[in-house]
C-alpha positions as CSV (number, residue, x, y, z in Angstrom):
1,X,154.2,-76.4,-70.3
2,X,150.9,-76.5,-68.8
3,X,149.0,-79.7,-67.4
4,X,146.3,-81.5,-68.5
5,X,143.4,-81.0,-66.7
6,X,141.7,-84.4,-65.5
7,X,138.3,-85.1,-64.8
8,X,136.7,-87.5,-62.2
9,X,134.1,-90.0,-64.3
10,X,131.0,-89.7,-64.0
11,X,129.5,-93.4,-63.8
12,X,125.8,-91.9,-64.7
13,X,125.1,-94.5,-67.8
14,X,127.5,-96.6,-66.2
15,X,125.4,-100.3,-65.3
16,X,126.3,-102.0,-61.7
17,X,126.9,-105.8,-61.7
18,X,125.9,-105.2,-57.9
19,X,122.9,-103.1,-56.5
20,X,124.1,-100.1,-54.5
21,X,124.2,-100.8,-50.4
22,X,122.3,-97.3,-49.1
23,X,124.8,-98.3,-45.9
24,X,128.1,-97.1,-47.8
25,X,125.9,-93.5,-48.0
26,X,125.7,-92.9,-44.0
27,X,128.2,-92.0,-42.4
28,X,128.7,-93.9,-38.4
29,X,127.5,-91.1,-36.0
30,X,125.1,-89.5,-38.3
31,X,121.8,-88.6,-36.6
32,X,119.6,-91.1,-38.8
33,X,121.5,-93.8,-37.1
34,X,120.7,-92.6,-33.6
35,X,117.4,-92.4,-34.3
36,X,117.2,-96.2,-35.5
37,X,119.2,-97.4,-32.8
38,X,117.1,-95.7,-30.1
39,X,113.8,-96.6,-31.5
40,X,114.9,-100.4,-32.5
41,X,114.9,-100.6,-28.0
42,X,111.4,-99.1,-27.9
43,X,108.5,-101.0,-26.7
44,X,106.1,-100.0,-29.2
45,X,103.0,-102.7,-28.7
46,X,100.3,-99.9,-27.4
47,X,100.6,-98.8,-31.1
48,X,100.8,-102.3,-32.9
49,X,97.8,-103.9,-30.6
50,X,95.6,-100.5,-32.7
51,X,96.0,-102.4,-35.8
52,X,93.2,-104.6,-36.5
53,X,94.6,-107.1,-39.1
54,X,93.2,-108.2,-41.9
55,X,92.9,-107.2,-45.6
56,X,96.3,-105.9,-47.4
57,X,99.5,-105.2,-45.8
58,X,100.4,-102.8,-43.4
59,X,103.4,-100.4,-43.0
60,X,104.7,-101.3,-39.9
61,X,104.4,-99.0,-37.3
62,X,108.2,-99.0,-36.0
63,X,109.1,-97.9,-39.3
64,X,106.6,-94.6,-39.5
65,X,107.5,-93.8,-36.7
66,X,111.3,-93.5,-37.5
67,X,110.4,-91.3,-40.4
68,X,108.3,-89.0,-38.7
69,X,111.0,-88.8,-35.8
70,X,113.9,-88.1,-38.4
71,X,111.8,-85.7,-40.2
72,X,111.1,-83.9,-37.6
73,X,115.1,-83.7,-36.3
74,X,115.4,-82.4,-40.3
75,X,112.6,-79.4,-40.1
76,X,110.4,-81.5,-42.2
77,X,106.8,-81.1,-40.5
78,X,104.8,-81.1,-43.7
79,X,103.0,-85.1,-44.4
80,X,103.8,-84.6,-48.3
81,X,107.5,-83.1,-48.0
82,X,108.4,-86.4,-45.5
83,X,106.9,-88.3,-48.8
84,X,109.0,-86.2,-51.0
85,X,112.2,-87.1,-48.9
86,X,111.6,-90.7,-48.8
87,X,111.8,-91.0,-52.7
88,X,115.0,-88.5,-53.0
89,X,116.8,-88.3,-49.5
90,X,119.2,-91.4,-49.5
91,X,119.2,-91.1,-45.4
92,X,115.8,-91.1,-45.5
93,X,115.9,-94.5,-47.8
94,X,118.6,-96.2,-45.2
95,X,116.5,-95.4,-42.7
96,X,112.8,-96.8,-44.0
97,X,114.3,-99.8,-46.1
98,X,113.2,-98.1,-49.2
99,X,109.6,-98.0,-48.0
100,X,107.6,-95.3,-49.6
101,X,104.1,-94.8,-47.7
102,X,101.9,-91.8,-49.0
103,X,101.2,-88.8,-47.2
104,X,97.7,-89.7,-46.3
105,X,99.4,-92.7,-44.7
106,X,102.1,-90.4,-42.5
107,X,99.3,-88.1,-41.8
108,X,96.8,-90.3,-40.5
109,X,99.2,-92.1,-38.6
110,X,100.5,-89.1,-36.9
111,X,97.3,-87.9,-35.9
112,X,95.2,-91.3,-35.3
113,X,97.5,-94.2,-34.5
114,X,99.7,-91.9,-32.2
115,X,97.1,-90.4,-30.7
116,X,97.2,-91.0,-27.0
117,X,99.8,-93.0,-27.3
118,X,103.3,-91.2,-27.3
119,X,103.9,-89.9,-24.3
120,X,104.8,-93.4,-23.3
121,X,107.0,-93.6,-26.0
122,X,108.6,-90.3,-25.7
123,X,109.4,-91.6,-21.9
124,X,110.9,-94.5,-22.8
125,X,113.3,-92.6,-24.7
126,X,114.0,-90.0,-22.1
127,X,114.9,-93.2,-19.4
128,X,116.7,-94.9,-21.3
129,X,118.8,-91.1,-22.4
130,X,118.3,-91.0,-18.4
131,X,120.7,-94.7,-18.2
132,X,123.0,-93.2,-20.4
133,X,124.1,-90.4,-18.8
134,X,123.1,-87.8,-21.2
135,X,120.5,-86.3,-18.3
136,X,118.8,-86.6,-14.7
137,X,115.5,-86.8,-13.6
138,X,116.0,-85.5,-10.2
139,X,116.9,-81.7,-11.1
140,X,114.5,-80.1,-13.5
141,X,114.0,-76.4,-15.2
142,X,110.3,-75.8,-16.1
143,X,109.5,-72.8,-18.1
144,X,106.7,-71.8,-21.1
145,X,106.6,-70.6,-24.3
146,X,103.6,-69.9,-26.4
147,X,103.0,-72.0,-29.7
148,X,100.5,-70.3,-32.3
149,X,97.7,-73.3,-33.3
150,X,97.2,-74.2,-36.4
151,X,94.0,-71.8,-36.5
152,X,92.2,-68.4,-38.3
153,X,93.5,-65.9,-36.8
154,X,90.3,-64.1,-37.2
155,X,87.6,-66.5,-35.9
156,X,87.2,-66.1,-32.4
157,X,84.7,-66.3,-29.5
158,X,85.0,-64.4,-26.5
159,X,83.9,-65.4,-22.8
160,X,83.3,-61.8,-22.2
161,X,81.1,-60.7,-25.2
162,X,78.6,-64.2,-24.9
163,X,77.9,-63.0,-21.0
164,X,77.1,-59.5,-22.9
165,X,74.9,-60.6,-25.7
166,X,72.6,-62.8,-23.3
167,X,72.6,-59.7,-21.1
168,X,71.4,-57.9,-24.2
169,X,68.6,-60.6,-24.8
170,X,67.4,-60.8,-21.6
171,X,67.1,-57.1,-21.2
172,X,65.0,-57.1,-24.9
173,X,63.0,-59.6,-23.5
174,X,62.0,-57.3,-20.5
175,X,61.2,-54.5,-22.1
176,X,59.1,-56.4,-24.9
177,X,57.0,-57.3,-21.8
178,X,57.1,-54.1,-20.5
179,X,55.5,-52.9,-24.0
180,X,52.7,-55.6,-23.1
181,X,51.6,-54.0,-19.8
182,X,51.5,-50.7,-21.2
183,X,49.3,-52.5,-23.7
184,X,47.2,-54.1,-21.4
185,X,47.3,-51.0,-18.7
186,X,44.0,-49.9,-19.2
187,X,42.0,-53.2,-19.1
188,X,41.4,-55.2,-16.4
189,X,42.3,-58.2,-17.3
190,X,46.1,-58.9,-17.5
191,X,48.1,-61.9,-19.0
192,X,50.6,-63.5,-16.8
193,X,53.6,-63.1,-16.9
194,X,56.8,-65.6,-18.1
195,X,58.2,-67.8,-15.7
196,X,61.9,-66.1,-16.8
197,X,63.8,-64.0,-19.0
198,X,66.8,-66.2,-19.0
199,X,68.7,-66.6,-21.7
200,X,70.0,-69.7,-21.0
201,X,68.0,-72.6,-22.4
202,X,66.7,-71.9,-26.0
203,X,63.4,-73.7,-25.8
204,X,62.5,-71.4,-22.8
205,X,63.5,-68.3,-24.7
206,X,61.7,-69.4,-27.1
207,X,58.4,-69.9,-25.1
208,X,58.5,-66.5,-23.4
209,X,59.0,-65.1,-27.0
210,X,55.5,-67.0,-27.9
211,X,53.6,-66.1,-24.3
212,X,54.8,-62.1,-25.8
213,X,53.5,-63.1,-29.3
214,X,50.0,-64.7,-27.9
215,X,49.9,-61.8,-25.1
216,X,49.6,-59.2,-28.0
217,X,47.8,-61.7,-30.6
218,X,45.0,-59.6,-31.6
219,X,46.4,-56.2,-30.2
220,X,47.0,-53.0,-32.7
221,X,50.6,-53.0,-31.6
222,X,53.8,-50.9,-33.1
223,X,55.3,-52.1,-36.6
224,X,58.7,-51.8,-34.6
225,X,57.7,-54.4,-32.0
226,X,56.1,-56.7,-34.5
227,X,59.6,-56.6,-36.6
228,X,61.7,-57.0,-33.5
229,X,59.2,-60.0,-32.5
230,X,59.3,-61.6,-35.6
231,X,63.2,-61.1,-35.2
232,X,63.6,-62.8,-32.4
233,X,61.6,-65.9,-32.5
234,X,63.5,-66.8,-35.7
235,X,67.5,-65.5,-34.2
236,X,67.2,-65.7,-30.3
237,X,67.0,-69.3,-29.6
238,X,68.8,-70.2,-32.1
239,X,71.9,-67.7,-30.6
240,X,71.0,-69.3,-27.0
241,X,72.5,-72.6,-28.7
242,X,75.3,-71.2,-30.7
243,X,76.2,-69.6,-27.1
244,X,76.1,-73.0,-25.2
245,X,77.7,-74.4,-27.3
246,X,80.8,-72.2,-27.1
247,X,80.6,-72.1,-23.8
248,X,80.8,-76.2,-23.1
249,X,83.9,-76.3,-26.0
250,X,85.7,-72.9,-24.1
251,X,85.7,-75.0,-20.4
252,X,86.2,-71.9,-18.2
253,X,88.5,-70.3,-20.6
254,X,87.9,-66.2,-21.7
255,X,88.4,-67.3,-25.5
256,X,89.0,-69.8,-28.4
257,X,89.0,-69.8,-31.8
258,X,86.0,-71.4,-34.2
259,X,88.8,-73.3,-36.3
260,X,90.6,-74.5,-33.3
261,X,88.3,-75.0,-30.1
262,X,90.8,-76.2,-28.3
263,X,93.5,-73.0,-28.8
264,X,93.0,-69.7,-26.4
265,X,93.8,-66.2,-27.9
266,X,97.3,-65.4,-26.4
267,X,99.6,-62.8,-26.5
268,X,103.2,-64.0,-28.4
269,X,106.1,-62.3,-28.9
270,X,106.5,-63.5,-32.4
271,X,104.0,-60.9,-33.4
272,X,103.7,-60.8,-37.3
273,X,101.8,-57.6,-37.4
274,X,104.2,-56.5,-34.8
275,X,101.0,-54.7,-32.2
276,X,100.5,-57.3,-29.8
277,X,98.0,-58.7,-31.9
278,X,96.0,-61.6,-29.5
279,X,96.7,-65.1,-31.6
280,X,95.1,-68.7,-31.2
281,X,97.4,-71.0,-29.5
282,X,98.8,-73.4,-26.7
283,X,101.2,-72.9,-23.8
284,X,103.7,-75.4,-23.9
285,X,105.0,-76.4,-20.5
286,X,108.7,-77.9,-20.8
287,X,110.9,-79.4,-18.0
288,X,114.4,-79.8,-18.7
289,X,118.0,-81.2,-17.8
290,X,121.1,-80.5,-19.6
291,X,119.0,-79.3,-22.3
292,X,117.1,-82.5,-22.6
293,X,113.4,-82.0,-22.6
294,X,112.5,-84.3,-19.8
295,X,108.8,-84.1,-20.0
296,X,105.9,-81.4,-21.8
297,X,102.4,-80.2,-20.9
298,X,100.1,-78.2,-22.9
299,X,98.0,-75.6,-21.3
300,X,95.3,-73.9,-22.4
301,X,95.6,-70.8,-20.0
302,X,97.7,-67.6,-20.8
303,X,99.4,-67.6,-17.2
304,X,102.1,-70.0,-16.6
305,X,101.0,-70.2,-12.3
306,X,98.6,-72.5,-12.8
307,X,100.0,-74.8,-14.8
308,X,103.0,-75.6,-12.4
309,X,100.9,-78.5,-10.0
310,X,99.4,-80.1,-13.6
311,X,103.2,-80.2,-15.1
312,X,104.7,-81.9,-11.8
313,X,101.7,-84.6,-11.7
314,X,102.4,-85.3,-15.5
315,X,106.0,-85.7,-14.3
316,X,105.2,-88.1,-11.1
317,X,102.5,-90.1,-13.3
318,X,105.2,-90.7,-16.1
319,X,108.4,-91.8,-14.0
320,X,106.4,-92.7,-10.7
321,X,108.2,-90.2,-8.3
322,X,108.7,-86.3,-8.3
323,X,111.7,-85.1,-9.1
324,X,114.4,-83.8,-5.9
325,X,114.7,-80.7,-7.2
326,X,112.8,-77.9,-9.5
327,X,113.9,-74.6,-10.7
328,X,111.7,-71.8,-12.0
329,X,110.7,-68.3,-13.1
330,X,108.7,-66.0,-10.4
331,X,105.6,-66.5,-12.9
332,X,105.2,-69.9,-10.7
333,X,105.6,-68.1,-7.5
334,X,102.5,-68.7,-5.7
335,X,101.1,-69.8,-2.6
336,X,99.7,-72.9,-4.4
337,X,102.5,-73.3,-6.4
338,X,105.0,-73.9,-3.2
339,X,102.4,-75.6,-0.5
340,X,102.4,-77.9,-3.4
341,X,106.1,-78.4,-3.9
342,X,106.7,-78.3,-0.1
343,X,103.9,-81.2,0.7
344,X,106.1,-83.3,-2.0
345,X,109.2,-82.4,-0.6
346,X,110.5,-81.1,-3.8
347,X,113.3,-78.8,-3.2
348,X,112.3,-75.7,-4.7
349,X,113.9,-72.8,-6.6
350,X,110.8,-70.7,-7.8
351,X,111.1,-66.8,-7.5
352,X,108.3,-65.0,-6.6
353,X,107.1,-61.4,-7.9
354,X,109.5,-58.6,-7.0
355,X,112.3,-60.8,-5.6
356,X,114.8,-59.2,-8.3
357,X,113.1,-55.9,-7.4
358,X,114.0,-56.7,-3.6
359,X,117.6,-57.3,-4.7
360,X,118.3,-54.4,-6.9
361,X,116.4,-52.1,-4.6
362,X,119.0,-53.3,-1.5
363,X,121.8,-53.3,-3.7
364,X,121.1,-49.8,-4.4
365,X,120.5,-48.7,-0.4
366,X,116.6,-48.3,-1.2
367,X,114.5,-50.3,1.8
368,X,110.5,-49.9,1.9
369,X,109.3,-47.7,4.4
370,X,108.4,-48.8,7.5
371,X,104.9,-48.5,7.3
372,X,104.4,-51.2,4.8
373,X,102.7,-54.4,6.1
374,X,105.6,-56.4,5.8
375,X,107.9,-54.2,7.5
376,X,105.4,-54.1,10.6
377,X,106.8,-56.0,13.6
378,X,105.1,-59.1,14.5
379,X,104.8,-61.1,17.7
380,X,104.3,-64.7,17.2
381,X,103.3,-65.9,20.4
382,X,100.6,-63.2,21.1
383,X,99.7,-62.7,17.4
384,X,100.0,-59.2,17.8
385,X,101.6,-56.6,14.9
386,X,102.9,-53.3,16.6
387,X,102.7,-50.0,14.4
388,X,105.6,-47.5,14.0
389,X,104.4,-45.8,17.1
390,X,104.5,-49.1,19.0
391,X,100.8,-49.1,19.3
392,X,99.5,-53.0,18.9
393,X,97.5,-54.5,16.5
394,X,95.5,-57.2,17.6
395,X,93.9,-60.1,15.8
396,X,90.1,-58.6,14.7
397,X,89.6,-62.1,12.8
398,X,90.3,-63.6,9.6
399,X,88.7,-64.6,5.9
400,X,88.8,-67.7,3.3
401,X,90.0,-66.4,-0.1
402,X,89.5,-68.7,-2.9
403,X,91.7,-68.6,-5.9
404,X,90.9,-68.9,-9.8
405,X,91.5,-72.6,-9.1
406,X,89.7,-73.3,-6.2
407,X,92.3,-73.0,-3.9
408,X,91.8,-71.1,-0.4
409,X,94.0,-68.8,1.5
410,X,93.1,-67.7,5.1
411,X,94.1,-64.1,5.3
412,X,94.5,-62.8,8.7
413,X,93.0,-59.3,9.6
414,X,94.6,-56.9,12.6
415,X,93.4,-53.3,13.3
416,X,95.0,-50.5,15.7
417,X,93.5,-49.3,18.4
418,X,93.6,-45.5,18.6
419,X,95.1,-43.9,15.3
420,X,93.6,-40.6,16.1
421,X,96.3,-37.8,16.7
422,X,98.9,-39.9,15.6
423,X,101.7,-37.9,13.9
424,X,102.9,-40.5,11.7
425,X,99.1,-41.5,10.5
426,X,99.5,-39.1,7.1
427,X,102.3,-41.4,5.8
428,X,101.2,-44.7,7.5
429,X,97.9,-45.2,5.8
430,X,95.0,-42.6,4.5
431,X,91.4,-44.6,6.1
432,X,89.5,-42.8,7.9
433,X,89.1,-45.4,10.4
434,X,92.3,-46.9,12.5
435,X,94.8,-48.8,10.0
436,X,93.6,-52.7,9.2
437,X,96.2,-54.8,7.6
438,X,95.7,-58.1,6.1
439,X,98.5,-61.2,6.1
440,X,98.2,-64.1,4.9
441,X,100.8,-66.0,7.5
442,X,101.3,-69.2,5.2
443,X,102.4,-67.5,2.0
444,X,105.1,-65.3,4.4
445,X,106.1,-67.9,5.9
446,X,106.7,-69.8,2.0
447,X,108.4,-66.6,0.7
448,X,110.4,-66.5,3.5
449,X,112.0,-70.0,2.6
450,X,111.8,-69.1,-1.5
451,X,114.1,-66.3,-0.6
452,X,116.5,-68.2,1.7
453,X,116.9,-71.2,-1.0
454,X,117.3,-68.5,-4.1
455,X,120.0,-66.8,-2.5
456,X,121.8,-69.4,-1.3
457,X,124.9,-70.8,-3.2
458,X,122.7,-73.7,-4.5
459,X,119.9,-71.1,-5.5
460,X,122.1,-69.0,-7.2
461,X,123.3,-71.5,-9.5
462,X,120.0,-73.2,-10.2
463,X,118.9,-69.6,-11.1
464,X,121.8,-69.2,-13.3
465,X,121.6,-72.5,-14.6
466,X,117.7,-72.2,-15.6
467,X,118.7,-69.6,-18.1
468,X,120.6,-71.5,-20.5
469,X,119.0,-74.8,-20.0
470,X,115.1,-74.3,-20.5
471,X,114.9,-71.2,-22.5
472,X,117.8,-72.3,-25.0
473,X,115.5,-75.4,-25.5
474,X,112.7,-73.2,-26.5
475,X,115.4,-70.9,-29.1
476,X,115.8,-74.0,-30.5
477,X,112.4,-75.0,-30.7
478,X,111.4,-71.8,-32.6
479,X,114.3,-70.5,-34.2
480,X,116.5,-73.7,-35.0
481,X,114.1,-75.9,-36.1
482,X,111.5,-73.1,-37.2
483,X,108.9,-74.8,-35.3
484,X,106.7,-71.9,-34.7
485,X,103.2,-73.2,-35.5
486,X,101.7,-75.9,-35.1
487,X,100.4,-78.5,-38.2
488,X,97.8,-80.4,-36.9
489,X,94.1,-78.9,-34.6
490,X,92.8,-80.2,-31.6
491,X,94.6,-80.3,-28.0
492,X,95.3,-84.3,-28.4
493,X,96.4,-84.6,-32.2
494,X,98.6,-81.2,-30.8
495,X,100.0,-82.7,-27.8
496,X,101.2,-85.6,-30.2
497,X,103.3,-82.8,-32.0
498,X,104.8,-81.0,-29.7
499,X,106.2,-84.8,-28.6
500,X,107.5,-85.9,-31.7
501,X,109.1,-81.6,-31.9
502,X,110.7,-83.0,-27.8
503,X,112.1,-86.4,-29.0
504,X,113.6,-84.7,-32.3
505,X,115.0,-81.9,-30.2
506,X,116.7,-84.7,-27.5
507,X,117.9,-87.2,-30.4
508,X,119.5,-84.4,-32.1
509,X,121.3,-83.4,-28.7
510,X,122.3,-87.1,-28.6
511,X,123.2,-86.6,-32.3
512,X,125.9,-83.4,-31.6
513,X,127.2,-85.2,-28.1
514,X,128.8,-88.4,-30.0
């Protein structure tokens, strides 16, 4: 005989004599109780001393903040799907006390009350993570990863083609006063000529255009010139400005984008037109421990060498001393990059270009010739290189190279004496004059020691270690969380982001280790 089937009840029209405690819905270790434990010991009074008082009632700060924080850990970025959640997510009602601010109020306070103001916060966080247990501050990974910005893809301004185009004016504006002397070449009296043909200030473009104008004022002079005259006075100047402008917001930089200042074309990997297609965006920085995200930088530069000094300071100015230790990629290999590290006496485990080159061409029996530079024997005491003959190379003096950053290297320069007849000259260098090489001692001498830490049994696991530790932060960044461009415009409001992306990333670590 078959059973009947029973149903559970479904209490829907059901009344409650009690109101329902949202506590009975979250479970102990559930992440949205991490995150309101850990930001209940947060000092957050930089933020509350912004408020001004007065007038109606404010949300309180603390509790924004614990919504935006366990949004983010959830994949919500967007300001009106973080409202949506706080009138349908029960976790998201534990957590706010049944609060409901609009998204205008989650987005303004994301990008104006927190403003310049999180870092603190997100350091706070990582000391206390630090007290814990759950990571060190003396052994760090750095790496980068590119982040599109929030930006047209379309809309950009290039470094490049602004030098061109006031190359282009300045070269009309020559030969429109080169048209004026053939004008005036038969008479005896001549105007004079402009001060400049700059095109740098727009008022003074904009005077020679009207000493051309006046000089011909008068003159039966080609409808062509007259057009391209009439052209300019109203577009030059005006172009001069627009060029400035750009200029001032770029700061050095080759590029930006017209939506975005802030954001330099770079070349991603997450390529949706899939032809290395140049896109607006920031080069996050990240140093990491256990896969904690210990502290971020944002870069505006394509090249991760030059952001390795900026990311350290960040670090010593946040937990006021360097860290003991620092692994990284050979795209921080630089003489810069380990003067600096070695003047902090930060243990260093940066690779420098061709090291795994070096390695794989030894483990496979294949050595560079003799006759390269660095092959060359050197004596130390009489700073003398000897050639492959045995003929020395003496000192001939020496040069200050300066860097993109202002840094200078002294590069040393040694000549041979006689190379003529030499039977090995053919394969030892191809001047026509006796070989000149050029070392720069300091950064040998720093490659030297890169290479004896890397391959020491510290090095090696520091190099294995910086594998899974930084760059599986980064797949979870982009792939996990689907945090692949940013929301917000502006370097500032962006840096304030990528934060709240670092403490979501961390609190859900915390979240996975209970």
């Amino acid at each position: 005989m078959k059973s009947n089937v029973i149903w559970k009840t479904n209490s829907q029209t059901q009344f409650s004599l009690l109101p329902t405690n949202y506590d009975d819905f979250v479970p102990e270790h559930h992440p949205v109780r991490i995150v309101n434990s850990i930001l209940d010991q947060i000092d957050i009074s930089s933020i509350e001393r912004s408020y001004k008082g007065g007038g109606t009632s404010s949300y309180h700060p603390r509790d924004l903040l614990k919504i935006l924080i366990y949004a983010y850990l959830r994949n919500l970025y967007s300001s009106r799907k973080i409202e949506q959640a706080l009138g349908e997510n029960v976790h998201f009602m534990w957590l706010s006390g049944c609060i409901q601010p609009d998204h205008n109020t989650i987005s303004n306070f994301r990008s104006g009350k927190l403003k310049g103001k999180f870092k603190n916060i997100f350091n706070q966080v990582v000391i206390l993570l630090a007290e814990q247990g759950y990571l060190s501050l003396k052994d760090i990974y750095v790496d980068g990863t590119k982040i599109e910005a929030n930006a047209n893809r379309y809309t950009f301004v290039w470094g490049k083609s602004i030098k061109t185009s006031r190359k282009r004016i300045e070269k009309q504006l020559k030969d429109l006063w080169s048209y004026v002397e053939t004008v005036y070449a038969g008479e005896e009296q001549k105007p004079n000529e402009p001060n400049n043909f700059k095109a740098i200030d727009p008022n003074e473009v904009s005077q020679t255009i009207d000493k051309i104008n006046q000089a011909l004022q008068g003159k039966d002079i080609d409808k062509k010139v007259k057009q391209k005259l009439d052209y300019a006075k109203k577009n030059w100047p005006k172009n001069i400005s627009k060029y400035n402008m750009h200029e001032q917001q770029m700061g050095g930089r080759n590029s930006m984008s017209k939506t975005d200042p802030d954001a330099t074309f770079m070349r991603m990997k997450e390529d949706h037109m899939l032809n290395g297609q140049l896109k607006p965006g920031y080069n996050l920085q990240a140093g990491t421990n256990n896969q904690f995200i210990a502290n971020y930088t944002l870069a505006q530069t394509t090249a991760d060498t030059t952001t390795l000094i900026g990311h350290t300071e960040d670090f010593i100015k946040n937990y006021g001393k360097p860290p003991e230790m620092l692994t990284a990629d050979a795209g921080y290999g630089s003489d810069e990059n380990y003067t600096y590290l070695e003047d902090n006496n930060i243990e260093a485990f940066v690779k420098y270009s061709y090291f795994h080159k070096e390695q794989l061409d030894e483990k496979r029996g294949k050595f560079k010739k003799p006759f390269a530079a660095d092959k060359l024997f050197y004596n130390n005491g009489t700073d003398t290189y000897y050639c492959p003959m045995g003929q020395p190379m003496e000192n001939i003096g020496s040069y200050v190279r300066k860097t993109a950053t202002g840094y200078e290297q002294k590069i040393d320069r040694y000549q041979a004496k006689n190379c003529v007849g030499c039977q090995l000259r053919s394969l030892c260098h191809r001047s026509k004059s006796n070989r000149i090489v050029e070392r720069n001692h300091k950064l040998v001498r720093l490659k030297a020691k890169a290479r004896q830490n890397l391959l020491s049994p510290e090095g090696i696991a520091h190099r294995k270690q910086r594998c899974w530790d930084v760059e599986a932060v980064f797949g979870n960044i982009k792939h996990n969380m689907n945090f692949k461009r940013f929301m917000l415009r502006g370097l500032e409001k962006v840096e304030t982001e990528i934060g709240l992306i670092a403490m979501a990333h961390n609190l859900k670590k915390v979240s996975l280790a209970m």
